[in-house]
N, CA, C and O of each residue as an XYZ file, in Angstrom:
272
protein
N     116.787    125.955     91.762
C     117.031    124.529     91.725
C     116.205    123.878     90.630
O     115.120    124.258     90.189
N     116.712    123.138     90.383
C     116.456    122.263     88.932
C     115.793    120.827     89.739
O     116.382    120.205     90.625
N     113.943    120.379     88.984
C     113.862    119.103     89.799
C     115.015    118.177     89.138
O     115.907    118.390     88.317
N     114.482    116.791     90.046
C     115.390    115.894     89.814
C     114.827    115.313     88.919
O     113.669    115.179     88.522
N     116.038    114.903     88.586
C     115.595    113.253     87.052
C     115.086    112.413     86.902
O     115.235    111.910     88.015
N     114.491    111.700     86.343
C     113.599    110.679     86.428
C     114.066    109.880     87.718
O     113.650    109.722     88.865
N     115.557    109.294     86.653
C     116.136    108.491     87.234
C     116.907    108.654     88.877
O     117.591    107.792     89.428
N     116.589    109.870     89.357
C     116.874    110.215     90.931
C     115.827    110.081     91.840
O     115.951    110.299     93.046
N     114.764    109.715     91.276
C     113.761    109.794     92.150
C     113.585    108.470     92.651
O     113.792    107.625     91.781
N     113.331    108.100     93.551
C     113.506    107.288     94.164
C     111.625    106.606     94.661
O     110.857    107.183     95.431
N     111.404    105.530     94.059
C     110.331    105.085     94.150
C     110.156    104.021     95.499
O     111.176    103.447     95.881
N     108.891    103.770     96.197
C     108.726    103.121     97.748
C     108.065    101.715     96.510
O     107.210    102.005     95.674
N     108.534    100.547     96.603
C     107.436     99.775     95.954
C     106.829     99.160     97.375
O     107.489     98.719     98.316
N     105.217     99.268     97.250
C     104.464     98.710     98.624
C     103.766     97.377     98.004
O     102.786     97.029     98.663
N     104.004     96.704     97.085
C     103.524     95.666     96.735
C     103.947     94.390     97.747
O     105.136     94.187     97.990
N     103.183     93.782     98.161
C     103.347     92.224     98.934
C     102.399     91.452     98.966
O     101.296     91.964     98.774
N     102.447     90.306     99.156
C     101.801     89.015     98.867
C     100.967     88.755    100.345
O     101.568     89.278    101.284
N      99.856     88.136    100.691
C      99.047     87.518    101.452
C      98.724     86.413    101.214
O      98.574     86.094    100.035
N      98.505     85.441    102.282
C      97.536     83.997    101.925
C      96.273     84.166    102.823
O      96.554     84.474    103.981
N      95.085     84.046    102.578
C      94.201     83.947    103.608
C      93.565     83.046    103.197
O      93.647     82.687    102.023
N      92.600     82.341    104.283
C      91.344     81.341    104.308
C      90.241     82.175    103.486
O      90.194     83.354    103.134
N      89.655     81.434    103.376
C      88.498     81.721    102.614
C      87.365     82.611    103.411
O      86.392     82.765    102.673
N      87.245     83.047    104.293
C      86.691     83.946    105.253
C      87.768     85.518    105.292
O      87.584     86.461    106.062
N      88.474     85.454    104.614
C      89.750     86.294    104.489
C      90.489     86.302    105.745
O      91.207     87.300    105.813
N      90.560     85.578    106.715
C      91.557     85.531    107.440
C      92.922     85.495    106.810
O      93.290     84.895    105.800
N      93.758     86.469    107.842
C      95.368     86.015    107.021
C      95.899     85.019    107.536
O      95.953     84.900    108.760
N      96.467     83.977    106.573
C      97.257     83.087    107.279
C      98.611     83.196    107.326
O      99.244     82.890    108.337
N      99.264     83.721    106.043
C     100.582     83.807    106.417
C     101.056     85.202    105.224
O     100.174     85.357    104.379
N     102.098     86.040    105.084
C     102.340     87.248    104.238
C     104.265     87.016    104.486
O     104.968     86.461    105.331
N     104.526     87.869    103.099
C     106.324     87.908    102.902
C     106.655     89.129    103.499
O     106.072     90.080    104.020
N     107.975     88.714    103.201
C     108.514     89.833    104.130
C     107.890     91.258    103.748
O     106.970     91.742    104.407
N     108.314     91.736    102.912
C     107.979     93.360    102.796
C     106.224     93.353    103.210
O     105.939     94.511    103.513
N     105.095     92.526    103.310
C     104.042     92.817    103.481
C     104.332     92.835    105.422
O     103.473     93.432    106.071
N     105.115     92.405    105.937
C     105.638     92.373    107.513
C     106.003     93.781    107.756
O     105.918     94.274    108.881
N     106.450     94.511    106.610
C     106.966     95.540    106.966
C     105.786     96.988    106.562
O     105.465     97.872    107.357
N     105.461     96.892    105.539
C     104.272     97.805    105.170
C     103.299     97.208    106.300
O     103.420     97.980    107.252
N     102.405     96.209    106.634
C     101.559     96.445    107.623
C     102.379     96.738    109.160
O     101.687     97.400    109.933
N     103.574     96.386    109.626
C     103.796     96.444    110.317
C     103.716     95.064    111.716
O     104.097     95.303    112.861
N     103.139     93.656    111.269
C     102.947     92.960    112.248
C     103.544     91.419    111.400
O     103.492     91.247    110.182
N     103.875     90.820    112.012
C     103.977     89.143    111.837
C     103.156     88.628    111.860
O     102.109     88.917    112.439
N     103.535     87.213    110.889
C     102.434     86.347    110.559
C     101.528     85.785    111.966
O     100.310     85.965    111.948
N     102.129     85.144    113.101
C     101.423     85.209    114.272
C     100.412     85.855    114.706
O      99.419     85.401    115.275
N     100.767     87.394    114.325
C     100.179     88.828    114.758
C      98.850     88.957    113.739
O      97.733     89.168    114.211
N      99.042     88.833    112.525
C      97.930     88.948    111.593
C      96.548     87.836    111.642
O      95.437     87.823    111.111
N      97.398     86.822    112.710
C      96.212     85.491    111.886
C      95.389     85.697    113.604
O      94.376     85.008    113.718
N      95.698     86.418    114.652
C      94.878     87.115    116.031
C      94.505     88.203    115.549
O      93.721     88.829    116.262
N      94.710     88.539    114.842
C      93.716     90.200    114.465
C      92.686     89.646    114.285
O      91.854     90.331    114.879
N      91.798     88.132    113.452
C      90.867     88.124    113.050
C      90.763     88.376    111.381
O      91.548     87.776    110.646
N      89.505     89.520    110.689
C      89.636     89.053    109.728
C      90.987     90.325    108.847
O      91.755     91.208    109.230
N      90.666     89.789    107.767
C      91.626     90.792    106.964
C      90.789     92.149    106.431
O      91.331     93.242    106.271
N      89.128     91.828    106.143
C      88.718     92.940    106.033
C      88.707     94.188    106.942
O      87.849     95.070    106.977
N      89.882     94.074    107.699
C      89.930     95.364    109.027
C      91.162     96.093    108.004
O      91.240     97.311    107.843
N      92.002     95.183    107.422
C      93.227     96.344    106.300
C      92.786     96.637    105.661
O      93.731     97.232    105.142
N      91.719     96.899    104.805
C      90.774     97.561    103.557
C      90.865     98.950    103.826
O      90.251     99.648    104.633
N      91.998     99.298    102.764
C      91.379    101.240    103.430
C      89.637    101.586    102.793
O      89.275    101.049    101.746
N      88.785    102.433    103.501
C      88.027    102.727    103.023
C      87.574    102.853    101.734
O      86.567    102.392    101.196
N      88.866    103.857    101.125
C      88.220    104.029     99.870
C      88.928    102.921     98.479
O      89.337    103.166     97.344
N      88.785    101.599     99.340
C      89.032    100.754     98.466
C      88.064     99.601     98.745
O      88.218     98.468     98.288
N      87.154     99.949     99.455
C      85.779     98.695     99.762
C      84.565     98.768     98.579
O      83.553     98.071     98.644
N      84.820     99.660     97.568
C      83.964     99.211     96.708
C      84.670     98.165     95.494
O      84.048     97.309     94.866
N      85.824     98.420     95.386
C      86.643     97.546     94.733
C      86.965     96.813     95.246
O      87.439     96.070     94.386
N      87.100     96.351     96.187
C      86.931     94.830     96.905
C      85.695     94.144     96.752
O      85.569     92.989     96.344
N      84.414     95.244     97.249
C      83.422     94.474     96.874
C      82.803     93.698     95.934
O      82.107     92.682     95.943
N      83.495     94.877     94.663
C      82.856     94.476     93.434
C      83.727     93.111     93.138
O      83.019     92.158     92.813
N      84.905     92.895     93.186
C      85.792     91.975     93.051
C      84.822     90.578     93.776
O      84.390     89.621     93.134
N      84.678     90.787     95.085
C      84.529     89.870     96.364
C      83.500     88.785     95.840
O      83.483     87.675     96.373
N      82.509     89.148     94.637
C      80.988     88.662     94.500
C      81.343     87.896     92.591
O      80.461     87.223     92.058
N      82.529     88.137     91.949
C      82.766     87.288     91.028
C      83.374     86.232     90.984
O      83.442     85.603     89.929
């Protein structure tokens, strides 16, 4: 078998939008971010904060971001 073509491959885009307060609470997210985390806007803004979705190995790049 021969791989496939560029153009057969089929890409997931996980990009979506958030709004949070300034404490990073979420306040409200679009659709596809409903679907990659899995919960509604209701659902996100009772979780508390947003620093609980940070995968691990992306808290130093948040951090460094967080302090400019």
């Amino acid at each position: 078998l021969q791989p496939p073509a560029i153009l057969e491959i089929r890409t997931k885009n996980m990009i979506f939008r958030t709004k949070h307060k300034l404490d990073f609470t979420p306040m409200a997210c679009d659709a596809k971010g409903k679907i990659v985390l899995g919960y509604t806007e209701a659902e996100l803004r009772v979780r508390g904060s947003g620093y609980q979705f940070i995968h691990a190995a992306d808290m130093l790049h948040c951090a460094e971001n967080h302090v400019r």
